[in-house]
LUMTORPA-136274 format. One line per 2 residues: their letters; for each residue y, x, z of N, C-alpha, C. Coordinates in steps of 0.001 Angstrom, whole numbers, plus 500000, padded with zeros to 6 digits. Example, Ala and Ser with C-alpha at 12.3 -4.5 7.8 and 13.67 -1.06 7.14 Angstrom:
! residues 2
as	494310:513190:507800:495500:512300:507800:496700:513200:507800  497750:512850:507080:498940:513670:507140:500030:512900:507870
END
This chain:
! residues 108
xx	656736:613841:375653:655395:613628:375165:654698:612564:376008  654709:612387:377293:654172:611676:377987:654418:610374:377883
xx	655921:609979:377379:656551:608554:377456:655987:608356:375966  655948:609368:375179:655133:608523:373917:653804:608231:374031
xx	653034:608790:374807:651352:608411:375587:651583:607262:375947  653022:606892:376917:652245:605810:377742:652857:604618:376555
xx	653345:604824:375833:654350:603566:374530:652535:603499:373768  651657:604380:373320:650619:604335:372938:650016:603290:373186
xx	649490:603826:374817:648925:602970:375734:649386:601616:375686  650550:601299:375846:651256:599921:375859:650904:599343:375335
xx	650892:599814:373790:650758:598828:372671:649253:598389:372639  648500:599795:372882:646718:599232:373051:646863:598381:374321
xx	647073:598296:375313:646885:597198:376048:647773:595774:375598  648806:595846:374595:649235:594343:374207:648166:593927:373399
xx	648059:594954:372564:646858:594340:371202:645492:594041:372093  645172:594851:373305:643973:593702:373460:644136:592586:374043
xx	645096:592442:375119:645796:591334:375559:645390:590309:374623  646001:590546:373406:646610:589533:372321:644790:589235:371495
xx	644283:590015:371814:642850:589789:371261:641890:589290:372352  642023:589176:373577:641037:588695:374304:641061:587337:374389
xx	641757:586587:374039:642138:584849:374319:641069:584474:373276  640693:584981:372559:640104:584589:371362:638325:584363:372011
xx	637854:585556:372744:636748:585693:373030:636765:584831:374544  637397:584615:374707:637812:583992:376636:637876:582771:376211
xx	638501:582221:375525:638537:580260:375178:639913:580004:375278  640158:579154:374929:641415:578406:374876:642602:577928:376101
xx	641943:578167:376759:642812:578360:378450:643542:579613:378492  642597:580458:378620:643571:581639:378142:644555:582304:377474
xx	644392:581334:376144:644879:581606:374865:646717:581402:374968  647103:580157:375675:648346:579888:376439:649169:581260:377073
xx	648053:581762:378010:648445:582708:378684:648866:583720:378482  647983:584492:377373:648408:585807:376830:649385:585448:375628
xx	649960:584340:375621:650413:584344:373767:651838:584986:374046  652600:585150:374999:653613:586266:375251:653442:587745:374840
xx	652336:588339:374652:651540:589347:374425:651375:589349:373031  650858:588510:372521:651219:588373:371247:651702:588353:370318
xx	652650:587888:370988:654075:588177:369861:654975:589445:369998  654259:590172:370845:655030:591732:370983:654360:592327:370465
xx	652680:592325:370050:652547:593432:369524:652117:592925:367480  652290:592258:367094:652125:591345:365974:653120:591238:365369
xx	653764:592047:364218:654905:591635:363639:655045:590259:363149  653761:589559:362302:653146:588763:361596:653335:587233:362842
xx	653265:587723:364337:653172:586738:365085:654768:586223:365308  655505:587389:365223:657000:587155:365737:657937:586628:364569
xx	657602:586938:363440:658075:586670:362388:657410:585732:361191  656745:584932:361867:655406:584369:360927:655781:584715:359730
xx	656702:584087:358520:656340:584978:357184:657707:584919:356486  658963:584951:357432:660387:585544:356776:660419:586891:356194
xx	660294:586931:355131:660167:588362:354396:661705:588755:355090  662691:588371:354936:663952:588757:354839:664209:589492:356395
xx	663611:588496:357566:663535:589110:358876:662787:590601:358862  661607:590436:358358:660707:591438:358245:661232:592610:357676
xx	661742:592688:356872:662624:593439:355954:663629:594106:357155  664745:593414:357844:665531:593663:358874:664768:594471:359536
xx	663570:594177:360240:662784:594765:361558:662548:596249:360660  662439:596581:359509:661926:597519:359205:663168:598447:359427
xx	664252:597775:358563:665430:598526:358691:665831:599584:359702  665831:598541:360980:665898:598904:362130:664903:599999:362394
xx	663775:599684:362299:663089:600906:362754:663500:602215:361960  663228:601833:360958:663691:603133:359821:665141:603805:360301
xx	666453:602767:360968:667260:603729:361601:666896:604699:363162  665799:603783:363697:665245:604594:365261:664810:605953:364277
xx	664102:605703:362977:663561:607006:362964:664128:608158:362540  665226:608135:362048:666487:608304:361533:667078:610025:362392
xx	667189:608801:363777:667854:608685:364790:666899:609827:365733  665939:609723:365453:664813:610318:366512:664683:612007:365290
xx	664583:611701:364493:664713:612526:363482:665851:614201:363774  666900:613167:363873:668026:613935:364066:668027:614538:365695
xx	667660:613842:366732:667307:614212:367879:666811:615608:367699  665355:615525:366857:664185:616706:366627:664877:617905:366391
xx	665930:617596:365435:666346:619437:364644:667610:619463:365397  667936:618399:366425:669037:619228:367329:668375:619947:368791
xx	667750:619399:369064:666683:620065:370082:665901:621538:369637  665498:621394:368292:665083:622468:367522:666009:623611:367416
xx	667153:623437:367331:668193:624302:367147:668937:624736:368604  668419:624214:369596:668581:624849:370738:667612:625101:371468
xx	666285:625091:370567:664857:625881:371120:663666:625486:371963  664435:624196:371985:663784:623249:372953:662063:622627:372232
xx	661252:623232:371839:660215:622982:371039:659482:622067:371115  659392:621709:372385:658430:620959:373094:658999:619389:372800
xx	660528:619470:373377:661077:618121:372955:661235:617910:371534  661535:618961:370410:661647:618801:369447:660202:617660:368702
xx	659242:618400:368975:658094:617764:368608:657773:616697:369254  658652:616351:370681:658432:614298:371055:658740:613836:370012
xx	660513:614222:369748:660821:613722:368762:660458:613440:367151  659882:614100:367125:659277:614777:365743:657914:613184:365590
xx	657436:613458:366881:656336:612264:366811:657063:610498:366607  657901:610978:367825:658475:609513:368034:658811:609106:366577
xx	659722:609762:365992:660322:609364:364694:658909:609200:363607  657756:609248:363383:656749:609512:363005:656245:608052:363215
xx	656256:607634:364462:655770:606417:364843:656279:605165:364259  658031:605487:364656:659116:604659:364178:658790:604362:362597
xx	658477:605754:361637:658393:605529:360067:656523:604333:359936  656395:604776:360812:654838:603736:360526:655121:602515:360835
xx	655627:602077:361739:656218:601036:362234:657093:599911:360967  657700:600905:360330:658699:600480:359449:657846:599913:358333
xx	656491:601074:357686:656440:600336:356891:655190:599144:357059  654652:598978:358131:653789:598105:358464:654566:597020:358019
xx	656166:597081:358572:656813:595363:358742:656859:595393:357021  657346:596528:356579:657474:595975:354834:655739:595926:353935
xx	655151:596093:354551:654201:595532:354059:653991:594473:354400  654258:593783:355702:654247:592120:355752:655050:591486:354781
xx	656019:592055:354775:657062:591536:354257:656889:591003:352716  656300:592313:352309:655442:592174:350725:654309:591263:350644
xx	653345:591148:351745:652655:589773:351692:653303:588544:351766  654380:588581:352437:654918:586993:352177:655670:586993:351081
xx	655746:587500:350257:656712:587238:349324:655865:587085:348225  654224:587502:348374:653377:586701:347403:652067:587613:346951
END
């Protein structure tokens, strides 16, 4: 549970990262753009539906994957981890379809 708090956290500190260059000026803007492209599907992939499509894939197998984690942990009672997992894979399915909704904007 905690490592999915701090993956939370992460991402809110890339996304403001990736949003403060804007209000700071153009010096900055250089600086954080590493930041940017980690938390921005749209930034990393400007508008390859077909990549986008891939990235989803992928996630959709983490969630899969995290999925199956949940009801094997579940089945040896482990509740607590069951439900990391349960989240993690939760995250992974949002993840997935964010990228196919980019994906569906570039394609028109």
């Amino acid at each position: 549970m905690r490592k999915f708090r701090r993956v939370l956290v992460s991402a809110a500190v890339v996304t403001v990262a990736a949003t403060a260059p804007v209000a700071v000026g153009a010096a900055s803007a250089s600086a954080a753009q590493p930041a940017a492209t980690l938390s921005a599907p749209a930034a990393k992939f400007s508008c390859d539906a077909q990549q986008l499509r891939d990235k989803a894939n992928e996630y959709r197998r983490l969630s899969d994957e995290a999925e199956a984690r949940s009801r094997e942990e579940a089945a040896r009672g482990n509740t607590q981890q069951a439900a990391t997992y349960k989240e993690k894979a939760q995250a992974y399915r949002q993840e997935a379809e964010r990228y196919l909704a980019e994906a569906a904007r570039c394609n028109g």
